[in-house]
N, C-alpha and C positions, 0 to 999 in steps of 0.2 A: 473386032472389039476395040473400042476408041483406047489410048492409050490415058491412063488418067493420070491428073495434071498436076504437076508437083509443083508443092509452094514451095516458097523460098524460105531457106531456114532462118530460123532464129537466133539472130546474132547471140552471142553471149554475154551476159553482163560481166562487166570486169569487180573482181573483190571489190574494189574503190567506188564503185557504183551502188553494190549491194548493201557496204556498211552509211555510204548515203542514204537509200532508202530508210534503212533499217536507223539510222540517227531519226531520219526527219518525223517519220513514225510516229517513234517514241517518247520524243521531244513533244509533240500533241498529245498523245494519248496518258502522259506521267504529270502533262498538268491543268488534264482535264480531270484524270479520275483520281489523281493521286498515285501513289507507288501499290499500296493495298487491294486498289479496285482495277488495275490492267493486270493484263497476261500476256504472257510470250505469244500468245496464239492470236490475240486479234491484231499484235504488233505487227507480228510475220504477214499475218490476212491484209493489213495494210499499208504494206510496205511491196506487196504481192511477190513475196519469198516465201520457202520452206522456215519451217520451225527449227528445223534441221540443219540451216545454213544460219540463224540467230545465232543460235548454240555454240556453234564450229567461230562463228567471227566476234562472241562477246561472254561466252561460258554460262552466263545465266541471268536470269531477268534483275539481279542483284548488279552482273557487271556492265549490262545496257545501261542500268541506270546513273552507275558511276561513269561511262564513259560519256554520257549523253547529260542530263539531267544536273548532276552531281559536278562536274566541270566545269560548266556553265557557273555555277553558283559560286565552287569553287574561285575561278578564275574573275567575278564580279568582285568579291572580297579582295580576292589577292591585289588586283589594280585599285582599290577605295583606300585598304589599309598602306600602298605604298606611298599614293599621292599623299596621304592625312601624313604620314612618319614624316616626311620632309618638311612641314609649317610645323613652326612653333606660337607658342602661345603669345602674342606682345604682351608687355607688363603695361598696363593701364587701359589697354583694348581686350579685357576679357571676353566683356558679355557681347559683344560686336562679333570677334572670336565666332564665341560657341553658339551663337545665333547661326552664325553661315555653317559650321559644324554640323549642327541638329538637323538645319534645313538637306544639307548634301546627306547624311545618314538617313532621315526619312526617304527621302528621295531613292536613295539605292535601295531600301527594304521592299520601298512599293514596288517599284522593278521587278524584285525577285518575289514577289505574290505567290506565285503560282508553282512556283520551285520550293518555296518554305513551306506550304499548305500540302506537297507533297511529302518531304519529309515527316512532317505531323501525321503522317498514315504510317509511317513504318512501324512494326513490330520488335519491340526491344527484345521479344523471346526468341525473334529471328537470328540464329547464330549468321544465316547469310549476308543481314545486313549491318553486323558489327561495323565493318570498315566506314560502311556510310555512313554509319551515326558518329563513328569519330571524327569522320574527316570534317563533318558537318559543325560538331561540336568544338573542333580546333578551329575551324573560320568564325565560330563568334566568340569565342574567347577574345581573339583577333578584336574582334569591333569592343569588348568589354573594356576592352586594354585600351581604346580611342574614344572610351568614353568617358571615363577618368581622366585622360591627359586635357583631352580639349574641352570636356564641359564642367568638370569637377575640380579643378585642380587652378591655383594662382600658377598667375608667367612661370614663377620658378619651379615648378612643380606640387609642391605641397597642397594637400586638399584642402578645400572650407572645411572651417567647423561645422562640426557637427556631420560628417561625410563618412560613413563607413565603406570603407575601402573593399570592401566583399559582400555588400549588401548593395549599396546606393547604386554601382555602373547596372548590375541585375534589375534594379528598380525601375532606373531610367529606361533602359531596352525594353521592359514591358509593357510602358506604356505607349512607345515607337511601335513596336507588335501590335497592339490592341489596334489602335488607328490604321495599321497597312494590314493589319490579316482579319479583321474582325468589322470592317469602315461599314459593311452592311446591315453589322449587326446593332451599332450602335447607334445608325444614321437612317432610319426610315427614307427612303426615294421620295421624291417628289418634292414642291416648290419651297419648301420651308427647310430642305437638304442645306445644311450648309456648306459654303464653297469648301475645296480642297487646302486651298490655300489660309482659308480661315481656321479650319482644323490645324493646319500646321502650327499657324503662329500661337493658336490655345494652346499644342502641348509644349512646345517651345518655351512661352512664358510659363509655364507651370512648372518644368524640370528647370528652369533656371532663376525662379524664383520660389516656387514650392520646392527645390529640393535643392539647388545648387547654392543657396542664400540665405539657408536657414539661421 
């Protein structure tokens, strides 16, 4: 009887390998379906790990999301609001200023597209994702607070008239939102699309002339 023929075993993945997989994953699948529409199970299914070994190296589909997803976004805020804290506003070069402002703020929202559209799924009744939602909510406070300095406010700080200090940065970000999370919904495809950059300089003069100039 032939002796039968032994394969070669299967190296083992090291942790450091597995929470690679298991990022890269979920890093795809959290901003294709959002946080609401994956699960640990097709994560693990394609990452091709156990569900069992998710668990053991990120606790739950809450802490994947923060370690993966949520970081990311996190850590894009954190380098935007560091850079903006260092410029000040020149006295006489405002609107120049908050033109290049508005532009680098739109610019980092559109970026994070698909990390903010995921958030927009989470469940506020979810005690799991409490954290995410604060952590989320303290990074745009973060940009509220750089919207007021650099687009709302003279050199020396003080706002335009007519600028409500707890109203108008919320206003302005809205309509930044609308254009980077909504650009499909307001802009029909095809040849009469207007450019990206055309969109920009619309909201641009609007928040700084509809609302920064009132």
């Amino acid at each position: 009887m032939a002796k039968a023929e032994v394969g070669k075993p299967r190296l083992r993945r090291t942790s450091q390998e597995i929470r690679g997989l298991l990022h890269a994953a979920a890093s795809s699948y959290f901003a294709q379906n959002g946080y609401a529409g994956t699960s640990t199970r097709a994560i693990a299914t394609e990452a091709g790990v156990s569900e069992t070994l998710l668990f053991r190296h990120f606790g739950n589909k809450s802490g994947l999301f923060e370690a993966t997803t949520l970081e990311r976004f996190r850590a894009s805020i954190d380098e935007f609001v560091a850079r903006w804290d260092k410029r000040r506003v020149p006295a006489g070069g405002e609107e120049a200023h908050a033109r290049v402002f508005m532009h680098s703020l739109i610019r980092l929202l559109r970026s994070q597209r698909a990390i903010m559209l995921a958030l927009l799924t989470l469940d506020s009744d979810d005690s799991d994702v409490e954290s995410i939602q604060a952590t989320a909510l303290e990074s745009f406070d973060q940009l509220l607070v750089l919207i007021r300095t650099h687009t709302l406010s003279h050199a020396d700080g003080s706002l335009y008239p007519g600028i409500d200090a707890e109203l108008t940065p919320p206003a302005v970000a809205a309509v930044v939102l609308a254009v980077t999370l909504l650009d499909q919904w307001l802009f029909q495809p095809g040849a009469d699309r207007p450019t990206v950059s055309a969109v920009d300089q619309e909201v641009i003069t609007y928040v700084l002339h509809g609302v920064g100039r009132r």
